[in-house]
N, C-alpha and C positions, 0 to 999 in steps of 0.2 A: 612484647605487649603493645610497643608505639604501632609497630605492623596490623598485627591487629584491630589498632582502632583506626585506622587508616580505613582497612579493609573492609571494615563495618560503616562508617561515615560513607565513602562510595560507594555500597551496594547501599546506602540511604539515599544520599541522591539520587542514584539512577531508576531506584524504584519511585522517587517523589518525581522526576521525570518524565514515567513511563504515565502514571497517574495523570499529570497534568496533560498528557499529549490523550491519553485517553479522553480526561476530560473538555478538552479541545472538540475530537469527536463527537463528542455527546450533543456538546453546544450546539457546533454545527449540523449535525442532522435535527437537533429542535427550530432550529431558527429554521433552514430547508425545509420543513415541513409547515410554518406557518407561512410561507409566501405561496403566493397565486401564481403559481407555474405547472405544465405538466407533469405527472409523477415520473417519466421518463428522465425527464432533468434532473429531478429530485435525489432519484435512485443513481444515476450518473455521478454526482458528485460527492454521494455518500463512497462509492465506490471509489471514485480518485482519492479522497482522504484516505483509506484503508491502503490502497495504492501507495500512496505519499509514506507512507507508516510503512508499511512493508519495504519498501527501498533505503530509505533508512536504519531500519532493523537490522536487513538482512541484505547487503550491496552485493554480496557473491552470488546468494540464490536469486537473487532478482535478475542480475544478469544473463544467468544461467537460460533464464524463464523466458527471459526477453529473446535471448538466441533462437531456445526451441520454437518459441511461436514465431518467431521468424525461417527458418528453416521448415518449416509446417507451410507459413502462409506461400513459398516458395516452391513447394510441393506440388501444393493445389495448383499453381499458377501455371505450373509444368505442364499441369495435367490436364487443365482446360484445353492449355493452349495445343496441347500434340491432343486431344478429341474434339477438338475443330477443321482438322486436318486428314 
């Protein structure tokens, strides 16, 4: 039974967690949207939060993610550079 409420008070917290980081977001794209900047900046740093929250989450798949675009953008690079030649 002590197990159990262990079990239950943790999945409390990390769901009061996930909530506040949510809520975090929120904030920060209202506030980003009240300032006098381009909406490209805007949109950029909504996106780094979701970013920031994904790596976090999820540290294996982000890596993973970061590899492949990396091995992609080195692809490309390949292939400029041998059709310049």
């Amino acid at each position: 039974m002590t197990e159990k409420l262990k079990k239950d008070a943790n999945d409390l917290i990390d769901a009061g967690r996930d909530a506040v980081r949510d809520g975090e977001n929120v904030v920060g794209d209202a506030v980003d949207d009240t300032r006098d900047e381009p909406v490209v900046v805007r949109e950029a740093r909504k996106v780094g939060r979701r970013v920031d929250q994904y790596r976090e989450d999820y540290p294996t798949a982000f890596g993973v993610a970061v590899g492949a675009v990396a091995v992609a953008l080195v692809g490309v690079l390949v292939g400029v550079i041998a059709g310049r030649r």
